[in-house]
N, C-alpha and C positions, 0 to 999 in steps of 0.2 A: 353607703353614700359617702361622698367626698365631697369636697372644694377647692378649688384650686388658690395656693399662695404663691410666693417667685419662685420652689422648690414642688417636684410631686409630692401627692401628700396620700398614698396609699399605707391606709391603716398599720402602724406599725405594730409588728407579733409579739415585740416585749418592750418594757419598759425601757428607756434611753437611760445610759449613765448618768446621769445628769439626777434622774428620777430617783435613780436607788439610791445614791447617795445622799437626797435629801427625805428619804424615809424614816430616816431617825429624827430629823429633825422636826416632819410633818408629825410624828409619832408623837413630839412632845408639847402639841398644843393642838392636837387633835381629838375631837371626841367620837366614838368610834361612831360608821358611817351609818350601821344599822338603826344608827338614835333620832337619823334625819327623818324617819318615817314616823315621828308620835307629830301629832298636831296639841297643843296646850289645850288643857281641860276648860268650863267654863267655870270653875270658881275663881269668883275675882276679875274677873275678866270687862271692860271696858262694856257697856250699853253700845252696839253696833250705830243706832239708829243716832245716840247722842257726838258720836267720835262725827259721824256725817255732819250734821247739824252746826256743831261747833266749827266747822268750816265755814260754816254762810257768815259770818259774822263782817267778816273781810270782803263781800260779794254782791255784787247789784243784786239789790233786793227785788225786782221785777222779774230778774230771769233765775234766778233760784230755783224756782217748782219746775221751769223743764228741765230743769236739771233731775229732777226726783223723776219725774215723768219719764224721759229716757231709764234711768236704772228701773222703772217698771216694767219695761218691754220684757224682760228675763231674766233667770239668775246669772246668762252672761254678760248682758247688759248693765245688772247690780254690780258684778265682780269687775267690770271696769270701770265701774266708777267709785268703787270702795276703796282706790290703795290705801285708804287713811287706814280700814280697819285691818286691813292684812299686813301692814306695818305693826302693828301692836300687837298681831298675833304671832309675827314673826320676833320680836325681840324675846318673844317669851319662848323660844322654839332653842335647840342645842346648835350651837354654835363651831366652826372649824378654828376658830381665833386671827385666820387668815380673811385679809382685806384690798381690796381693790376698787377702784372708779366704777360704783355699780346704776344700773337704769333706777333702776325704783320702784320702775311699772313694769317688769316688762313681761306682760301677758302677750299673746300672740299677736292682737290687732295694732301692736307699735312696733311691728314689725313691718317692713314693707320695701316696696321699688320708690328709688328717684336716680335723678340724672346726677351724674361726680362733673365733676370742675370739665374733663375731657368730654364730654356727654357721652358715656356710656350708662345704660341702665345696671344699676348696683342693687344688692338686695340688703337691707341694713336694719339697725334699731333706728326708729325714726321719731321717737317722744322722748323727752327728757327733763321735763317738769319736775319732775320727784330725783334726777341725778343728785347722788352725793356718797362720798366714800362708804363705804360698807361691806359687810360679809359677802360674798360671790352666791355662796348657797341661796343666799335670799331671791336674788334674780330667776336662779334655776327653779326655784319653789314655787315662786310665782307664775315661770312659764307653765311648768308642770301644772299644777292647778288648773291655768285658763286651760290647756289643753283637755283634762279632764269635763269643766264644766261646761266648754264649748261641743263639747262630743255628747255628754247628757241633753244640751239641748236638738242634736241633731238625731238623737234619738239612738246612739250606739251603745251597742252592749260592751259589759265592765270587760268582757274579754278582748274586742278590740279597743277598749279606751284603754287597757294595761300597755297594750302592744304599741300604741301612740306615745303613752309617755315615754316607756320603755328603749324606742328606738330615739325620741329626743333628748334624754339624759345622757343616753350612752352615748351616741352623737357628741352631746357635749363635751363627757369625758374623754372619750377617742382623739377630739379632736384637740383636750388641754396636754394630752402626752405626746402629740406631732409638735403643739407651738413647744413646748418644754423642751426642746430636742433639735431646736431652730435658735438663728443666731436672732439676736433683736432684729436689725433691722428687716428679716426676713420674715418677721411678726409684724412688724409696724406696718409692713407694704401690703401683707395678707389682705386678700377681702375678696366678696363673692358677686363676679361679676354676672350679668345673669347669663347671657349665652354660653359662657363655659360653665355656669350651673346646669343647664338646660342640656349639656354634653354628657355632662357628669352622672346625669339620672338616669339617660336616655335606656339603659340596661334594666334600670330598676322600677319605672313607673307603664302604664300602658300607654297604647296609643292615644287612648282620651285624654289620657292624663295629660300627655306630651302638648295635647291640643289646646287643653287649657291653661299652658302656661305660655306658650305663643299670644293663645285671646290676650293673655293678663298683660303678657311684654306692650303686643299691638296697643291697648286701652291706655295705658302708664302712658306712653310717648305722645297720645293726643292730649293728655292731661297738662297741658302746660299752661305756662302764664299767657299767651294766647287766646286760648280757649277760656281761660280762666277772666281773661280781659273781656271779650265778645260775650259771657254768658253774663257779667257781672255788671257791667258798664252800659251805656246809650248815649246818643247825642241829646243834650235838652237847654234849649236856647241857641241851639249852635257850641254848647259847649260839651265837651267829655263828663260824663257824671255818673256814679255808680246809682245804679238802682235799686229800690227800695225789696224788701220781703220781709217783710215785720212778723214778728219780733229776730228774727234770723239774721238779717241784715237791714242795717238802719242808717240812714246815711246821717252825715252831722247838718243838714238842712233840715231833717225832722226830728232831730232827735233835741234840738237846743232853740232858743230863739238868736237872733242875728247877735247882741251882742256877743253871748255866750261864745256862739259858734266863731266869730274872731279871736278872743280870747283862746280859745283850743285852738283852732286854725296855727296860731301862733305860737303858740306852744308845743304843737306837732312839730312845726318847724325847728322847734328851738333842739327838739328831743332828736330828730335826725341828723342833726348838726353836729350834736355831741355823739351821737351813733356810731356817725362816721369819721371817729377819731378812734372807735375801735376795731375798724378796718385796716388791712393791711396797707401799706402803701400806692399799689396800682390799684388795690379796690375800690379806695376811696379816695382815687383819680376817676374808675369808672362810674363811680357812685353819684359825683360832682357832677355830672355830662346830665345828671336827671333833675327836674324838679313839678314841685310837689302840685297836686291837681286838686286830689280830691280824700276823702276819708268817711271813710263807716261804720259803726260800731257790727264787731259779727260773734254769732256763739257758734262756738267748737267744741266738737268732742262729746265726752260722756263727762266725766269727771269735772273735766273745766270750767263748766257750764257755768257759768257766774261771775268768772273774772273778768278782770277789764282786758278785751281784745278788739285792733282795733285794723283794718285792712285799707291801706295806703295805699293809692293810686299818682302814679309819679310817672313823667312823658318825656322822651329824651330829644332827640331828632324834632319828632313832631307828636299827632296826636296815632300815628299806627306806630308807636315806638316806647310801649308802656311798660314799667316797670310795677309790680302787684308783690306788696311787702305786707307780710302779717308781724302786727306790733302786739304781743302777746305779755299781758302782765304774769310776773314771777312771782309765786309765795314760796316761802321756807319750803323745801322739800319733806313729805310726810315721816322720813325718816331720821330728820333731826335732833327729835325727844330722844331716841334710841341711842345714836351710835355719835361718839366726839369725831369734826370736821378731819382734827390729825393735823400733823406739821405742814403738809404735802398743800392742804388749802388756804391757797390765797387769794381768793376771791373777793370782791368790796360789795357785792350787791348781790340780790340774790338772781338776776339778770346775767350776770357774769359768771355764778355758778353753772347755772344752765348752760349758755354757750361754755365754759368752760368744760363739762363734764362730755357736751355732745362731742369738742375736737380732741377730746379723750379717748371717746366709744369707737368714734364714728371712722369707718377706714377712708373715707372720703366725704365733706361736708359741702354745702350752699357757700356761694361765692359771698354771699351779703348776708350771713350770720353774725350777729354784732348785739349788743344790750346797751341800754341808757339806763339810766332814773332822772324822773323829772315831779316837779308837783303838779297835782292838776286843779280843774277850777275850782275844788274842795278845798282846795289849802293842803292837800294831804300827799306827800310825797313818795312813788310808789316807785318799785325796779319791772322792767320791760325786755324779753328777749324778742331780737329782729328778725326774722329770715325772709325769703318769698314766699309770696302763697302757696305759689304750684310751681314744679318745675319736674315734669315726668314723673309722677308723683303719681303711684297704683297700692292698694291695699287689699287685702285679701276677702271675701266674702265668705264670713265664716260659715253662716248658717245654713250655704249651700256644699259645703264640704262631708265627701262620703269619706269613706274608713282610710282609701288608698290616697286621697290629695291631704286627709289632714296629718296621717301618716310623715308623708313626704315635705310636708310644710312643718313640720312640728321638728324633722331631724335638722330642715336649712336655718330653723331658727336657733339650734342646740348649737350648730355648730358658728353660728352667725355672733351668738350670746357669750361662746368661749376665748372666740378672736377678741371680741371688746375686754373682754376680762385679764385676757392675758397680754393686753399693752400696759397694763396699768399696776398687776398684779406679780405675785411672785408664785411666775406658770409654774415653776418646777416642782415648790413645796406643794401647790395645790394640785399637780396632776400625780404626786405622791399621795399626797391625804386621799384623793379617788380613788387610788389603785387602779388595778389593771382587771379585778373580775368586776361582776355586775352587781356588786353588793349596794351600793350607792343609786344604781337604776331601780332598783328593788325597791328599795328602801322609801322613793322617789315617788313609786307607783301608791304605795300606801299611802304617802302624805296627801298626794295630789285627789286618791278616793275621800279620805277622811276630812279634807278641807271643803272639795267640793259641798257634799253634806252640809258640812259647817256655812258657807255659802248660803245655799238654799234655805236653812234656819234664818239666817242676818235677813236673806230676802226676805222671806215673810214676814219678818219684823217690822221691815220698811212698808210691805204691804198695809200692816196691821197697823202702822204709823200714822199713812194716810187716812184710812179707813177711821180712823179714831178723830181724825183734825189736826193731831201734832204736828205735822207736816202736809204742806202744799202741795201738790203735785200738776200740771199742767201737761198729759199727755199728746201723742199724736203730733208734736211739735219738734 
């Protein structure tokens, strides 16, 4: 499988000059590939159920337990909302010594469809909550991983769960020795548009296949802030109002009483204001054109579950002319204890890390991605990433994926995970330290079985957590 960048990109037979020349020097802060397959023992090793926990500290205390609740659904469910502990288990893992702008999270399900600036459907990393400089390997480990435990749970055999990871590492690597052998800005433009992804397969998947990624295109393109405005919003009193679905979505008329809700109200305001000073010039001309209606509190995700998130209803023209902003609070990325920020980070919040890391990754980003900090009615002053809710916005359904879609989604992520890496990284030493056999996909496949495992132990942990009272949990929600 391929992708298309401004250059064809059919698998090159050998290594670029570029590549061999820097084999000596990959050589000399390189630990050799085969060592990427030990997962660290448990002696010493952090309380899985404790590293979670210590996260709630910073976190609405109400919605905490569905937070534990969702990671009960299954060990993939657990594994995406653990990054804290596969961060700890990743510092402790061997290292390439080489570094670049990495996701943090990046299992399979933050990968996904949205619209680029041109509205085209793009296929991209689309979380970046945990972005912060880092080892490359770590991201690949992580994909590798969910792919393994996402395939356990669908019920596949270790023979076709090798062959998943197998084609997604290599993927990966294939694709760091094209960008390595590319001029920058032939890298910077790179990115996977999905029609010409959908070309590109068209050899390699079957006809169902083909069918279901038509469905996924078709679904993603109705997913918009439209849809998004009509499913979420009503008229009440004659005015625009989002609608209630407790505890899921809560609007700030029940969540506070009248003064409270002014005080926020106005300080929403104050936080958009400052927002959009970190828009670009004409963005935040079009940004101005809108203003503010309404606001929600909403919970997102698996992991998230607990942070302050908060979905912004803003009308431009009139009231069918809405604009749907998710105001999303930012903590330290999980991977901060580990690894130093480095020169290259110049960030002031950790709002600005986020967005900063995503126009990193991301080969095209949300017109209105921007971060504040502001204090709120606690007194306590917290950083915020901005973007839209929805904008052609489609995500993968994992646990209906057979051998041959997770297959094929596993290499568009390898290769999705290697573009990001190699705007920020130095492709050539690391498409050296990969090499050119499959020693590194090997090596990859073992990590990803050995962690899974490990995985499903942490799960039970958590199960046994609950079950004990140490932890809350509020399923089904």
């Amino acid at each position: 499988m391929a992708m298309r960048t401004a250059h064809p990109t059919a698998a090159a037979a050998h290594p670029a000059p570029e590549v061999r020349q820097a084999a000596g020097r990959a050589a000399r802060v390189r630990t050799a590939v085969e060592a990427h397959a030990a997962v660290p023992d448990d002696r010493d090793r952090p309380d899985p159920v404790g590293l979670l926990t210590a996260q709630d500290a910073t976190r609405v205390d109400e919605l905490v337990p569905i937070r534990y609740g969702r990671m009960l659904t299954s060990p993939f469910a657990f594994f995406r909302g653990a990054a804290v502990v596969m961060a700890a288990d990743l510092a402790r893992t061997p290292v390439s010594g080489l570094m670049c702008q990495v996701c943090g999270d990046a299992h399979l399900s933050n990968f996904g469809l949205f619209a680029s600036a041109e509205r085209r459907l793009v296929f991209d990393v689309n979380d970046f909550d945990e972005t912060h400089p880092g080892f490359w390997e770590w991201d690949v480990k992580r994909l590798a991983a969910s792919l393994v435990v996402a395939a356990r749970d669908n019920g596949l055999r270790r023979k076709v769960r090798a062959a998943v990871v197998r084609e997604s590492v290599g993927r990966y690597r294939q694709a760091m020795h094209r960008f390595a052998a590319q001029r920058e800005l032939d890298v910077w433009y790179a990115r996977a548009d999905l029609e010409e992804v959908t070309a590109l397969l068209r050899d390699q998947i079957s006809k169902a296949g083909r069918k279901r990624i038509a469905a996924a295109q078709a679904k993603a393109r109705t997913r918009d802030s439209m849809q998004a405005f009509r499913k979420l919003t009503a008229l009440v009193d004659g005015q625009r109002r989002i609608v209630a679905d407790p505890p899921l979505l809560v609007p700030l008329v029940d969540l506070l009483p009248d003064t409270g809700r002014a005080e926020l109200e106005t300080q929403m305001r104050d936080l958009l204001a400052g927002y959009a000073d970190t828009l670009t010039g004409e963005r935040r001309h079009l940004f101005r054109s809108f203003r503010f209606v309404d606001m929600a509190r909403k919970v997102v995700g698996v992991g998230s579950v607990g942070t302050r998130c908060w979905v912004v209803l803003l009308s431009g023209r009139d009231e069918d002319d809405p604009l749907l902003l998710q105001v999303k609070e930012a903590l330290p990325s999980v991977l901060a204890p580990y690894v130093a920020a480095g020169p290259a980070a110049t960030w002031r919040s950790e709002g600005e890390r986020v967005v900063s890391g995503q126009r990193l990754m991301q080969a095209t980003g949300d017109i209105f991605l921007g971060w504040q900090t502001f204090a709120g009615i606690d007194g306590r002053t917290r950083d915020f990433s901005v973007r839209q809710l929805r904008d052609w916005k489609g995500s993968a359904l994992v646990a209906t994926m057979d051998p041959e879609a997770l297959r094929v989604y596993g290499a568009v992520c390898g290769w999705t995970l290697a573009r990001a890496h190699a705007r920020t990284g130095d492709r050539i030493a690391m498409a050296a330290y990969l090499g050119d056999d499959a020693a590194f996909d090997q090596a990859l496949v073992e990590f990803a079985e050995a962690y899974a495992d490990r995985n499903e132990r942490d799960y039970q942990c958590l199960v046994a957590a609950v079950r004990s009272g140490r932890v809350s949990a509020r399923e089904g929600v």
